[in-house]
PyMOL Python script that loads the backbone (N, CA, C, O; Angstrom):
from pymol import cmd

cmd.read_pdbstr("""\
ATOM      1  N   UNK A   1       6.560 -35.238  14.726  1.00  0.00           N
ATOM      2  CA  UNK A   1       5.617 -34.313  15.308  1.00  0.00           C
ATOM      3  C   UNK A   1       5.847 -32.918  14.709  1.00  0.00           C
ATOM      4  O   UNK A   1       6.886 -32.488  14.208  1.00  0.00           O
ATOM      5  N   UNK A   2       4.798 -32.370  14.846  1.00  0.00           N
ATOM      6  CA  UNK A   2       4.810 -30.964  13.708  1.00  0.00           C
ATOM      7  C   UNK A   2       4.898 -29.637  14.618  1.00  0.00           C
ATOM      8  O   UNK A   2       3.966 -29.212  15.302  1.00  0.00           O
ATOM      9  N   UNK A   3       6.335 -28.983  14.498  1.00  0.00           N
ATOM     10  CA  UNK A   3       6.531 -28.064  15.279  1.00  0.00           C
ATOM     11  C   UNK A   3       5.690 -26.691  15.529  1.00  0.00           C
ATOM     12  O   UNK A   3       5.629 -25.969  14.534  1.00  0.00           O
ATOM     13  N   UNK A   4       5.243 -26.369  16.323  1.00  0.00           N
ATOM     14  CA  UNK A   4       4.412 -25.160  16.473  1.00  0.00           C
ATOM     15  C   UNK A   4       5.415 -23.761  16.537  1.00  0.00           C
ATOM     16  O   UNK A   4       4.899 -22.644  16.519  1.00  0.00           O
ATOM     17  N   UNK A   5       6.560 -23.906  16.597  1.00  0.00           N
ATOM     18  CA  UNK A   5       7.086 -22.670  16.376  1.00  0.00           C
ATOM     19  C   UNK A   5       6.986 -22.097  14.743  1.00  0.00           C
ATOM     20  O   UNK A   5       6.646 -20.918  14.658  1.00  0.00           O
ATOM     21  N   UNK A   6       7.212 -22.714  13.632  1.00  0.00           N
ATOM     22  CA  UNK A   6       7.254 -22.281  12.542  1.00  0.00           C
ATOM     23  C   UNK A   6       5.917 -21.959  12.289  1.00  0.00           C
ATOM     24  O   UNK A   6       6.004 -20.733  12.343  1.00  0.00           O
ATOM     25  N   UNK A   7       4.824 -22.177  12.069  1.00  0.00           N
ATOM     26  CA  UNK A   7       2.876 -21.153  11.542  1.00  0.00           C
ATOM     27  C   UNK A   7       3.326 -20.150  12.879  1.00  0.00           C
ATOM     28  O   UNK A   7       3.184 -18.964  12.579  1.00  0.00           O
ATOM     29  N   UNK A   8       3.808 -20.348  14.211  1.00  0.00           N
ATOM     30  CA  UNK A   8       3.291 -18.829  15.146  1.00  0.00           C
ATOM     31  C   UNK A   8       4.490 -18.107  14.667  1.00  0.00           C
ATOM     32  O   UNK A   8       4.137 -17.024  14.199  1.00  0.00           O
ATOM     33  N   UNK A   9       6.202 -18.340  14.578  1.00  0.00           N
ATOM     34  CA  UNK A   9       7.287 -17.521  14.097  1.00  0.00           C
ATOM     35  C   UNK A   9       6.518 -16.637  12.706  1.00  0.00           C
ATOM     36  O   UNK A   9       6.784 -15.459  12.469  1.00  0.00           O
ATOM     37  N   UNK A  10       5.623 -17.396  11.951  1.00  0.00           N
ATOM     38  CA  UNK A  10       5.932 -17.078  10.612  1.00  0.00           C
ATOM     39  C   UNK A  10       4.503 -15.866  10.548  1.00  0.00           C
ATOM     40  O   UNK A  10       4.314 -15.021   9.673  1.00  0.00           O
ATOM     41  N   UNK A  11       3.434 -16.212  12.083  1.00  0.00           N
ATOM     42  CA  UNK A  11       2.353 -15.485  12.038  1.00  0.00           C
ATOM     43  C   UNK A  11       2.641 -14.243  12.724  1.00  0.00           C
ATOM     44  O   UNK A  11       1.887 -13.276  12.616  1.00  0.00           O
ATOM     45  N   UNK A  12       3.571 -14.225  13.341  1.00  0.00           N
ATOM     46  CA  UNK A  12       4.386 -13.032  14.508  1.00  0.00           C
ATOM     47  C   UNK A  12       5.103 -12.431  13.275  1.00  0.00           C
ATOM     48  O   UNK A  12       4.545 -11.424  12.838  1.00  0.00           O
ATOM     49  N   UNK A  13       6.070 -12.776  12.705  1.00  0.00           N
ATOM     50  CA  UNK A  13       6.717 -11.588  11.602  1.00  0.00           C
ATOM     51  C   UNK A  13       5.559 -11.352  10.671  1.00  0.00           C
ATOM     52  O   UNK A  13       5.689 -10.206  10.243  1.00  0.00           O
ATOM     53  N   UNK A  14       4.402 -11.961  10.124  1.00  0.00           N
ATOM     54  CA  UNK A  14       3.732 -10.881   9.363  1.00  0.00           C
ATOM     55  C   UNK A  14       3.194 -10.096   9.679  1.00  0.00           C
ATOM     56  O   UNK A  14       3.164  -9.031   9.062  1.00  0.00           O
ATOM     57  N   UNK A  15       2.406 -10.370  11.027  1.00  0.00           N
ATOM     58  CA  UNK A  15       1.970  -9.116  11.332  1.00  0.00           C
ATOM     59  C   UNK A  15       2.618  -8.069  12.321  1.00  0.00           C
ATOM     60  O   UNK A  15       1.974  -7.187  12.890  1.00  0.00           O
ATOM     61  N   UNK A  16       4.094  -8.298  12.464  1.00  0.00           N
ATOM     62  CA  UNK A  16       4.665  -7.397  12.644  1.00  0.00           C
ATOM     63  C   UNK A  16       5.247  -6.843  11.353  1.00  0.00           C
ATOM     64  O   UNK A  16       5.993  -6.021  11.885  1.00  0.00           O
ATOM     65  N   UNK A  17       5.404  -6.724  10.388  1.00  0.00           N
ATOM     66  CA  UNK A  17       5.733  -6.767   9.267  1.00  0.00           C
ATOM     67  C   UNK A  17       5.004  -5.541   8.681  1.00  0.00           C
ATOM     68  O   UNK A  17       5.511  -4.504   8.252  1.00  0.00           O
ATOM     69  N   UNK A  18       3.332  -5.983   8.778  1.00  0.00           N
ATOM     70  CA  UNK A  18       2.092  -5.325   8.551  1.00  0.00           C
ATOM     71  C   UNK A  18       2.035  -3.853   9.282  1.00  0.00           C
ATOM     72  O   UNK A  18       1.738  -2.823   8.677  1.00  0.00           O
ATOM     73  N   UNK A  19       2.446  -3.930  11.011  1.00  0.00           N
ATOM     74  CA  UNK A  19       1.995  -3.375  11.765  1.00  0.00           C
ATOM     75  C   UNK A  19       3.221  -2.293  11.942  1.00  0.00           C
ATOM     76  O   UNK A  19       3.081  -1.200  12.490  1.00  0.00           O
ATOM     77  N   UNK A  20       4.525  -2.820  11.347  1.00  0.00           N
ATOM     78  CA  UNK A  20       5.192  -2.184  10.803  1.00  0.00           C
ATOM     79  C   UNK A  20       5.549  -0.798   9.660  1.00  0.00           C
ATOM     80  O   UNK A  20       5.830   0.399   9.723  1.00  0.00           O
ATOM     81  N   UNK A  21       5.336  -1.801   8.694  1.00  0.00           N
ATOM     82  CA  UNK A  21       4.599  -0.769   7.297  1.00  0.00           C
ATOM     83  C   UNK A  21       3.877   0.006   7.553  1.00  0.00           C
ATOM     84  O   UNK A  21       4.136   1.049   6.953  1.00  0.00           O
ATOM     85  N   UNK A  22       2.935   0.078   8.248  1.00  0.00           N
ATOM     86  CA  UNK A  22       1.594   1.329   8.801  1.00  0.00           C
ATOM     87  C   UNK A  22       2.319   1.929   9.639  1.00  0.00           C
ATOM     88  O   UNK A  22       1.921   3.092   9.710  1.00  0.00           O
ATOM     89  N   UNK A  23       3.382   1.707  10.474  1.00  0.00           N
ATOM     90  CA  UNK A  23       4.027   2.750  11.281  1.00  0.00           C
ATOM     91  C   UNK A  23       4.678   3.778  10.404  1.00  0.00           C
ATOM     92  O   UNK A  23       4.549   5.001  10.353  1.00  0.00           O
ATOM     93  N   UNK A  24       5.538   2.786   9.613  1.00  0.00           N
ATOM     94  CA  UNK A  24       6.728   4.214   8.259  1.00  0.00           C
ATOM     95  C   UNK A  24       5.871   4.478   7.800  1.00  0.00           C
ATOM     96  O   UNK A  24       5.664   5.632   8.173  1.00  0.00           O
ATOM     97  N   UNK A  25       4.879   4.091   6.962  1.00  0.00           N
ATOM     98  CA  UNK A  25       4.353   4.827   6.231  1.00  0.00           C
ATOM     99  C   UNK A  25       2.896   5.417   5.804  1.00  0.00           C
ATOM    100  O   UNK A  25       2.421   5.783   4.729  1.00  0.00           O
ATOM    101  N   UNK A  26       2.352   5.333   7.284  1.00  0.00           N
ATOM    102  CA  UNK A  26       1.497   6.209   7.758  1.00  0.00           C
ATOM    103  C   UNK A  26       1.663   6.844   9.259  1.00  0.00           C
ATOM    104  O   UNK A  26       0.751   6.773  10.082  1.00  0.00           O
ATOM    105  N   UNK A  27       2.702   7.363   9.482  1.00  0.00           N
ATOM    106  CA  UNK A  27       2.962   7.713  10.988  1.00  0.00           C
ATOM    107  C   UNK A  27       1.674   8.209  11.881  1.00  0.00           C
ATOM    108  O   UNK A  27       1.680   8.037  13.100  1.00  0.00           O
ATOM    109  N   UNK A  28       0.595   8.820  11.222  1.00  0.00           N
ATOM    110  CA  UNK A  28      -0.120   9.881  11.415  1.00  0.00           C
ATOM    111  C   UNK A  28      -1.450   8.867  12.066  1.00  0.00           C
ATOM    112  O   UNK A  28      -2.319   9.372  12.776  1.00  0.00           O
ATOM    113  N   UNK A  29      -1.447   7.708  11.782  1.00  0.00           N
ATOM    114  CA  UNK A  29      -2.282   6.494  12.031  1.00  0.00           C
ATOM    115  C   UNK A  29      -2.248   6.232  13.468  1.00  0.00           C
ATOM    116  O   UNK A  29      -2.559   5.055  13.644  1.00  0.00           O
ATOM    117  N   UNK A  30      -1.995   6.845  14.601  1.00  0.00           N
ATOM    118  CA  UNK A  30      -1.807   6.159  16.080  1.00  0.00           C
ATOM    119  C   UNK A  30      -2.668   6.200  17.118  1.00  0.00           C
ATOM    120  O   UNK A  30      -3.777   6.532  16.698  1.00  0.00           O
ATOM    121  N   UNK A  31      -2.661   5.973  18.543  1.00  0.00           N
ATOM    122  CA  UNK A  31      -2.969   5.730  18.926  1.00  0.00           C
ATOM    123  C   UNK A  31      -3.457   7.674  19.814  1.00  0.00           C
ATOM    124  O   UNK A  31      -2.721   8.632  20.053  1.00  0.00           O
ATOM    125  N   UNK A  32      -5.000   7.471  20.044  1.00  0.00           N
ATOM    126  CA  UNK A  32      -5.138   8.946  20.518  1.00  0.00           C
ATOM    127  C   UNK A  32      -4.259   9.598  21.619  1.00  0.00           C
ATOM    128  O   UNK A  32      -3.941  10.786  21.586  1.00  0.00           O
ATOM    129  N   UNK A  33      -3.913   8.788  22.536  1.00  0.00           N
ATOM    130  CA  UNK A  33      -3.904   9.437  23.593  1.00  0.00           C
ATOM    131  C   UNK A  33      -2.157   9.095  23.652  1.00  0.00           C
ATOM    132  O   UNK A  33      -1.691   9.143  24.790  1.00  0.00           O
ATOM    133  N   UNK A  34      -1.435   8.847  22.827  1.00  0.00           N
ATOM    134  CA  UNK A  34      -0.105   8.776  23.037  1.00  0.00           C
ATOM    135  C   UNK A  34       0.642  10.005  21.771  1.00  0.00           C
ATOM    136  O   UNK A  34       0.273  10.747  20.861  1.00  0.00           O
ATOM    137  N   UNK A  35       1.650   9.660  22.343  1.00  0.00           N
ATOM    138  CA  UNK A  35       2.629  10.620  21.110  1.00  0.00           C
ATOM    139  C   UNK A  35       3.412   9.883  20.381  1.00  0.00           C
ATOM    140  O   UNK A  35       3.773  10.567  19.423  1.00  0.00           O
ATOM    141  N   UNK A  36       3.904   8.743  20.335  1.00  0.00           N
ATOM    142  CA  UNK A  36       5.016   7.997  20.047  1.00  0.00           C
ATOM    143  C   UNK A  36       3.691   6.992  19.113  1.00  0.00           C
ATOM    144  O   UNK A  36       2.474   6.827  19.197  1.00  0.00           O
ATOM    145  N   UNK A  37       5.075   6.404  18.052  1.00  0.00           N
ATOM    146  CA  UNK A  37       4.273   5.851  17.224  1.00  0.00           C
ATOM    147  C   UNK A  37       4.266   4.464  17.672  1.00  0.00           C
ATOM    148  O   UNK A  37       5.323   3.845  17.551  1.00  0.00           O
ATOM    149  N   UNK A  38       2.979   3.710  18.304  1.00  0.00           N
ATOM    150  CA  UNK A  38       3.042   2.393  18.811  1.00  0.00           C
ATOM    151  C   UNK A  38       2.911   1.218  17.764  1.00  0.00           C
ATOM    152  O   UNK A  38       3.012   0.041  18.112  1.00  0.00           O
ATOM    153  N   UNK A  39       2.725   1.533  16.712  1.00  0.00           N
ATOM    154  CA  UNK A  39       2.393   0.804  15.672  1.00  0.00           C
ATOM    155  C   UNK A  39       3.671   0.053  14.888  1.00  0.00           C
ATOM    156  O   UNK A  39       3.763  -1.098  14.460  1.00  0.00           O
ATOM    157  N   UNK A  40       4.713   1.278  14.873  1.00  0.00           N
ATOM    158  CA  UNK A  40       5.816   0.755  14.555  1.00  0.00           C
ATOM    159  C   UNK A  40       6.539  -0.002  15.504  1.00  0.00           C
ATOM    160  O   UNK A  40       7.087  -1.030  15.105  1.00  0.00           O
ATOM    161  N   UNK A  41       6.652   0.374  16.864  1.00  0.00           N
ATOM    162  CA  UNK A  41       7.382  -0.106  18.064  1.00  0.00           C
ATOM    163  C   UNK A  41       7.125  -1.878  18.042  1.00  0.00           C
ATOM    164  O   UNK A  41       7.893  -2.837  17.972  1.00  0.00           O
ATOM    165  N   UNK A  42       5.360  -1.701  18.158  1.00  0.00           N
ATOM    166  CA  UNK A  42       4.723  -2.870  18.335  1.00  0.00           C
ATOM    167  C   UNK A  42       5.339  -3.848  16.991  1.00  0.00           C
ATOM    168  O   UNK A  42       5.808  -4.931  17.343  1.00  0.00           O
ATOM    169  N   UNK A  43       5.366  -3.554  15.554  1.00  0.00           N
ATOM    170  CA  UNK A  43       5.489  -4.272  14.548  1.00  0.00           C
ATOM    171  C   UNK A  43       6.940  -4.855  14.683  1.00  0.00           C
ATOM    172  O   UNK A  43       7.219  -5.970  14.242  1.00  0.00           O
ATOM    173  N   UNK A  44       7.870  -4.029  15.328  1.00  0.00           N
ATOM    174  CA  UNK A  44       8.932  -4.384  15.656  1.00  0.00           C
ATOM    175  C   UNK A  44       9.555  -5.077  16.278  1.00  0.00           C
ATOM    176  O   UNK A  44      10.597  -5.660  15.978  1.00  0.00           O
ATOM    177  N   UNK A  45       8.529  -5.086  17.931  1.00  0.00           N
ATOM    178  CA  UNK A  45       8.544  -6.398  18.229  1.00  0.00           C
ATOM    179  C   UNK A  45       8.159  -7.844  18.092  1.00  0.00           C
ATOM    180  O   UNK A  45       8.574  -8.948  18.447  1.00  0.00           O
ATOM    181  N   UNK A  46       7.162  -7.313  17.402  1.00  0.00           N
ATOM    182  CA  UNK A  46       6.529  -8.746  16.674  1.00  0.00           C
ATOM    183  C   UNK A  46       7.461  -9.257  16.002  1.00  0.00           C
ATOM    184  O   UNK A  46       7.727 -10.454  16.116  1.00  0.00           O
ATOM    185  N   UNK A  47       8.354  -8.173  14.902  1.00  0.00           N
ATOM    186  CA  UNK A  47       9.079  -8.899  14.058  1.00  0.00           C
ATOM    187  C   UNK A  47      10.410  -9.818  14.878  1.00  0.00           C
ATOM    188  O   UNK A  47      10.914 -10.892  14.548  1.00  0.00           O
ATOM    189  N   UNK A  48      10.592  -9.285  15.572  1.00  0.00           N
ATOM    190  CA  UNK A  48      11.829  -9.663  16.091  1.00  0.00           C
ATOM    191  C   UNK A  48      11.291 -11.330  17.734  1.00  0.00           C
ATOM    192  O   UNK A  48      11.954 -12.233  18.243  1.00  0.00           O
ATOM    193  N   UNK A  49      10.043 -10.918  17.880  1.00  0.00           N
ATOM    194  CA  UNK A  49       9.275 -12.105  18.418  1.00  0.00           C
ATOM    195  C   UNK A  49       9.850 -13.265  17.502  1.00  0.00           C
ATOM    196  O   UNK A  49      10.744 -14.095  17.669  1.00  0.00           O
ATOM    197  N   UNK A  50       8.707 -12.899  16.155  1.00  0.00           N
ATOM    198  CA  UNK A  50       9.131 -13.924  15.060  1.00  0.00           C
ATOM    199  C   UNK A  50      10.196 -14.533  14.288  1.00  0.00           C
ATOM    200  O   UNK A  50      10.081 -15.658  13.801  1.00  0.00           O
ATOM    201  N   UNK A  51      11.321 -13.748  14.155  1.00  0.00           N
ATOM    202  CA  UNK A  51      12.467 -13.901  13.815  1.00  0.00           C
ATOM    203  C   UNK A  51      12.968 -15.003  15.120  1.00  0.00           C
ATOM    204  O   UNK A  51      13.253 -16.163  14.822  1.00  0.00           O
ATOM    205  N   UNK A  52      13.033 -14.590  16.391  1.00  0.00           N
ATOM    206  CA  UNK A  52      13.270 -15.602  17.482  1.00  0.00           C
ATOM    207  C   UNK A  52      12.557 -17.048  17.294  1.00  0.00           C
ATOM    208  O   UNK A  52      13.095 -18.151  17.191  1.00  0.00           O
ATOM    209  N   UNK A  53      11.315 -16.738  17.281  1.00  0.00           N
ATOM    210  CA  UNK A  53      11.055 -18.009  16.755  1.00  0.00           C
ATOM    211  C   UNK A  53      11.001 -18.855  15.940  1.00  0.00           C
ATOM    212  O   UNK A  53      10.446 -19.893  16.302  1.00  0.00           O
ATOM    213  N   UNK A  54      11.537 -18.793  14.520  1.00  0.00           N
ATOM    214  CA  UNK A  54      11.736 -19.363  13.644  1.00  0.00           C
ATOM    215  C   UNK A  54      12.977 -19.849  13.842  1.00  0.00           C
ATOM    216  O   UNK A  54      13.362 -20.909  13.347  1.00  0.00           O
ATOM    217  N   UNK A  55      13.814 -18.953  14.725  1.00  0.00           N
ATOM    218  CA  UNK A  55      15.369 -19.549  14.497  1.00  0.00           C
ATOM    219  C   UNK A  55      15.611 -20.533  15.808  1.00  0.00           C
ATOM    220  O   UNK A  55      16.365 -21.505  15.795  1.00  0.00           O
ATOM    221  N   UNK A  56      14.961 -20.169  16.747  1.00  0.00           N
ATOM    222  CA  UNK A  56      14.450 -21.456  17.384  1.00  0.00           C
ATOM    223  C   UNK A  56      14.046 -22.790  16.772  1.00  0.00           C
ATOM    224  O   UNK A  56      14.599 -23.890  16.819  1.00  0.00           O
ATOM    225  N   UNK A  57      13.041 -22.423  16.244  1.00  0.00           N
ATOM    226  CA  UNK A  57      12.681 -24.136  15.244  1.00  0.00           C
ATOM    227  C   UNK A  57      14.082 -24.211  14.336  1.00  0.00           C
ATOM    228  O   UNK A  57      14.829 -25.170  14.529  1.00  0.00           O
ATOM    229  N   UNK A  58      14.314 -23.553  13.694  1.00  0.00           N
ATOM    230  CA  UNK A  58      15.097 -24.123  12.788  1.00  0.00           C
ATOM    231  C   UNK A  58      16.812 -24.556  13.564  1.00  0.00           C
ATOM    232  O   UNK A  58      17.703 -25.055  12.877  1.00  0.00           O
ATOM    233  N   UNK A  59      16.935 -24.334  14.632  1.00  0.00           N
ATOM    234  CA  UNK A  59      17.687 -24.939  15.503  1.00  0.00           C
ATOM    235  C   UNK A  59      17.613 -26.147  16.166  1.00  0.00           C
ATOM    236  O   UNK A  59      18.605 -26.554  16.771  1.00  0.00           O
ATOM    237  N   UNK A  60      15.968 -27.167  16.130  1.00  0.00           N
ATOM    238  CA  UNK A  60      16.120 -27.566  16.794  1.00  0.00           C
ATOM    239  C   UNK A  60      16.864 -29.165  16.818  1.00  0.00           C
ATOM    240  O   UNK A  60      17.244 -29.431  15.678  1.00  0.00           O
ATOM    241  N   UNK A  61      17.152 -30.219  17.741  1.00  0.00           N
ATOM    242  CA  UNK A  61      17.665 -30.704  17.504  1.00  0.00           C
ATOM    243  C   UNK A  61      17.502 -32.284  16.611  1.00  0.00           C
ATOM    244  O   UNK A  61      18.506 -32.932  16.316  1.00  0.00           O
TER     245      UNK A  61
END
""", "prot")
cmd.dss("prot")
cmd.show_as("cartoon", "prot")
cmd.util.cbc("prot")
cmd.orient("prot")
């Protein structure tokens, strides 16, 4: 059976990855009504979503 953690692990780190990159290196890109850059925060958790889940699948038994 074909695990669903590896396409969503691997779809969660790119576009945290993505959503990332536009945080460093366009800081100026955010959200109107906040001060803090959500773009990076957000990409960050994605990445680290995805990272969890890949190492999940690749753990399993």
């Amino acid at each position: 059976m074909f695990d669903l953690r590896i396409p969503s692990g691997w779809f969660f780190a790119i576009v945290g990855a993505i959503l990332a990159g536009l945080g460093i290196f366009n800081p100026g890109l955010r959200a109107p009504l906040t001060d803090f850059n959500v773009n990076l925060y957000t990409g960050a958790a994605l990445l680290v979503f995805g990272g969890v889940l890949l190492g999940l699948a690749r753990r399993r038994p």
